[in-house]
Backbone as numpy.savetxt, mean C-alpha at the origin, in Angstrom:
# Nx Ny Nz CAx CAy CAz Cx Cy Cz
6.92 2.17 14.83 6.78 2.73 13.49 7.58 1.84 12.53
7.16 1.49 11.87 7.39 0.22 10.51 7.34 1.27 9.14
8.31 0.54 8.08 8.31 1.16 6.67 7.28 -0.03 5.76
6.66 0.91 5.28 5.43 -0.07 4.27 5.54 0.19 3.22
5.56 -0.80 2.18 5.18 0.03 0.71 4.47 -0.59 0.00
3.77 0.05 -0.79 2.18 -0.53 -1.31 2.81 -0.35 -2.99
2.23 -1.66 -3.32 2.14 -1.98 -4.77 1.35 -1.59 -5.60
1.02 -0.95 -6.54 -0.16 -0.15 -7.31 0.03 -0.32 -8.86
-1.19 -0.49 -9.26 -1.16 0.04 -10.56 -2.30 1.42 -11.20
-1.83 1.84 -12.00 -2.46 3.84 -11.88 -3.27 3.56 -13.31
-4.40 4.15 -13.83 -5.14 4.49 -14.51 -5.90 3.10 -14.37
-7.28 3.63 -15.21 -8.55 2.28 -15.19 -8.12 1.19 -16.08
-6.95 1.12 -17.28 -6.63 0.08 -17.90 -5.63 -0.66 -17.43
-5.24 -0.07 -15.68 -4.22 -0.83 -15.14 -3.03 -1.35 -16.21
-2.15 -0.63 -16.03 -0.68 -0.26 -17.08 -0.53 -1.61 -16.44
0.59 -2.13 -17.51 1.49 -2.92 -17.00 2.86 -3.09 -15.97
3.07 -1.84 -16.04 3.82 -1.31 -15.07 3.77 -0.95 -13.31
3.90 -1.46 -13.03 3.53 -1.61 -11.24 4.53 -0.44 -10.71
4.03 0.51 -9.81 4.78 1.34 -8.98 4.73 1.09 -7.63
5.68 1.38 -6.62 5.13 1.40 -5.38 4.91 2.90 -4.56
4.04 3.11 -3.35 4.46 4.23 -2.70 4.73 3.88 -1.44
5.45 4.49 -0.73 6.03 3.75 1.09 5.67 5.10 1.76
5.09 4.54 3.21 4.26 5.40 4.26 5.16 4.26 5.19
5.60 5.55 6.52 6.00 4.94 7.85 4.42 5.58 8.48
4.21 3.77 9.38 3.19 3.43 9.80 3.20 2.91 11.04
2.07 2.82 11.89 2.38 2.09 13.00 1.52 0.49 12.69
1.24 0.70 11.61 0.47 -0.67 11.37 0.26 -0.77 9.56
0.13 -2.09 8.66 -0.91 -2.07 7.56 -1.75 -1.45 7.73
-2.93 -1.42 8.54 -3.91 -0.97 8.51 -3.49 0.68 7.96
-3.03 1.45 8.95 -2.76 2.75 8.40 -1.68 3.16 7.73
-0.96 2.21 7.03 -0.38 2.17 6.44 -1.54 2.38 5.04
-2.41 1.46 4.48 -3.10 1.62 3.60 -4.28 2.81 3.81
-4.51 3.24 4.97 -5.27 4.34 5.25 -4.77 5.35 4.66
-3.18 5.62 4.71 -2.63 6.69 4.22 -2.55 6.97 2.93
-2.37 5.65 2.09 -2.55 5.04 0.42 -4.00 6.06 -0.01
-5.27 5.17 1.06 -6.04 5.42 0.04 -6.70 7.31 0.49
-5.87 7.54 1.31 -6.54 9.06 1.57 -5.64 10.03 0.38
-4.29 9.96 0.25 -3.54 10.35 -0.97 -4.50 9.96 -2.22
-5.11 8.67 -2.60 -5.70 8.65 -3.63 -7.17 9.44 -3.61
-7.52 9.42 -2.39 -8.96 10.15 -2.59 -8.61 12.09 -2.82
-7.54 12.20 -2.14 -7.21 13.93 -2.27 -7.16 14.18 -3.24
-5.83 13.43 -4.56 -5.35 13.46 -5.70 -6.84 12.94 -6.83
-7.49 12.58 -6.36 -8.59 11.88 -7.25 -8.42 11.20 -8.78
-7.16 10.03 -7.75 -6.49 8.58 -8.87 -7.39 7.87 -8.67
-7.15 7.14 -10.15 -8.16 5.72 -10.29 -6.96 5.08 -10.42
-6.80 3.56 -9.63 -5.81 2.65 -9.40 -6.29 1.67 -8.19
-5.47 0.39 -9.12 -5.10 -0.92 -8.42 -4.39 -0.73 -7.15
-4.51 -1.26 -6.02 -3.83 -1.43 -4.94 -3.36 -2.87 -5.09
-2.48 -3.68 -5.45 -2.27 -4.78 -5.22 -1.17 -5.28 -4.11
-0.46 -4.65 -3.34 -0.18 -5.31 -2.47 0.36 -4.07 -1.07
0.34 -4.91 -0.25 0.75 -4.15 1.30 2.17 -4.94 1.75
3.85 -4.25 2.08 3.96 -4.91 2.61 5.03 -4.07 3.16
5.44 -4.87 4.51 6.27 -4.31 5.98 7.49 -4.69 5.83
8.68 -3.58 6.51 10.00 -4.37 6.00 10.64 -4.47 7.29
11.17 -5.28 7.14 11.60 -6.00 8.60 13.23 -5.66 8.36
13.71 -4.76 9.02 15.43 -4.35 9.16 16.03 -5.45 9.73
15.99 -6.25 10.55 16.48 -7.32 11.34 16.93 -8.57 10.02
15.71 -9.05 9.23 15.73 -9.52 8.30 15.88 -9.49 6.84
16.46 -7.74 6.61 16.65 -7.27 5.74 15.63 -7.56 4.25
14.29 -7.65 4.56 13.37 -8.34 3.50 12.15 -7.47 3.66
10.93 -7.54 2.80 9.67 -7.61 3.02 9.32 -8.57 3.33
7.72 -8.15 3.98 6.53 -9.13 4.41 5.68 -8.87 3.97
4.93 -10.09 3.65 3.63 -9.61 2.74 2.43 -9.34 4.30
1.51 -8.19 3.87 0.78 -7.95 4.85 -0.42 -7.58 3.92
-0.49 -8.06 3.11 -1.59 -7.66 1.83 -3.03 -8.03 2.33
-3.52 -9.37 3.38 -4.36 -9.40 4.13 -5.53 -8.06 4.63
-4.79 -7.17 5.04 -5.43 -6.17 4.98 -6.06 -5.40 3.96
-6.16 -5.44 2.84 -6.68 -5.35 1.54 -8.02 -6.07 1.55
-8.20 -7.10 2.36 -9.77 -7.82 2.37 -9.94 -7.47 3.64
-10.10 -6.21 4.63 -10.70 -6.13 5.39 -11.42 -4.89 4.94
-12.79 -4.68 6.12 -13.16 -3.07 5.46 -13.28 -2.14 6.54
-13.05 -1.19 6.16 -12.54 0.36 6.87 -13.72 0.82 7.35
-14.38 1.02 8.48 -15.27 1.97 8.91 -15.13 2.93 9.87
C-alpha cells in the first residue's frame, strides 16, 4: 500500500489554481480508479493532471502520471 496524490484542476474553465487529492493504493492504476469514481459519484467536471507515488525511503514524489494515457476497461 503506497500514498498517491493526484493533481487536479476543478470546473470546465480549469481555475488556475491546482489542488491535490491523496488515496492509499496498491497501485496508480487504482490509485486513479479511486480519483475518478469520487468524481463520477460527486458529478465534478475537472482536469486530472498528474498521478504521483511517495516514496518514504526517499522522502519525495514520483511521477507515475503515465497512467493517465492508459484506458480503463
Amino acid at each position: 500500500m503506497n500514498e498517491f496524490r493526484i493533481k487536479y484542476n476543478i470546473g470546465e474553465d480549469h481555475a488556475k489554481l491546482d489542488n491535490f487529492h491523496y488515496y492509499m493504493a496498491d497501485s496508480p492504476m487504482q490509485a486513479l480508479a479511486f480519483h475518478n469514481d469520487m468524481i463520477t459519484k460527486k458529478n465534478l467536471k475537472m482536469q486530472t493532471i498528474s498521478v504521483e507515488r511517495y516514496c518514504k525511503y526517499a522522502e519525495k514524489w514520483i511521477d507515475e502520471s503515465e497512467v493517465l494515457n492508459k484506458n480503463f476497461h
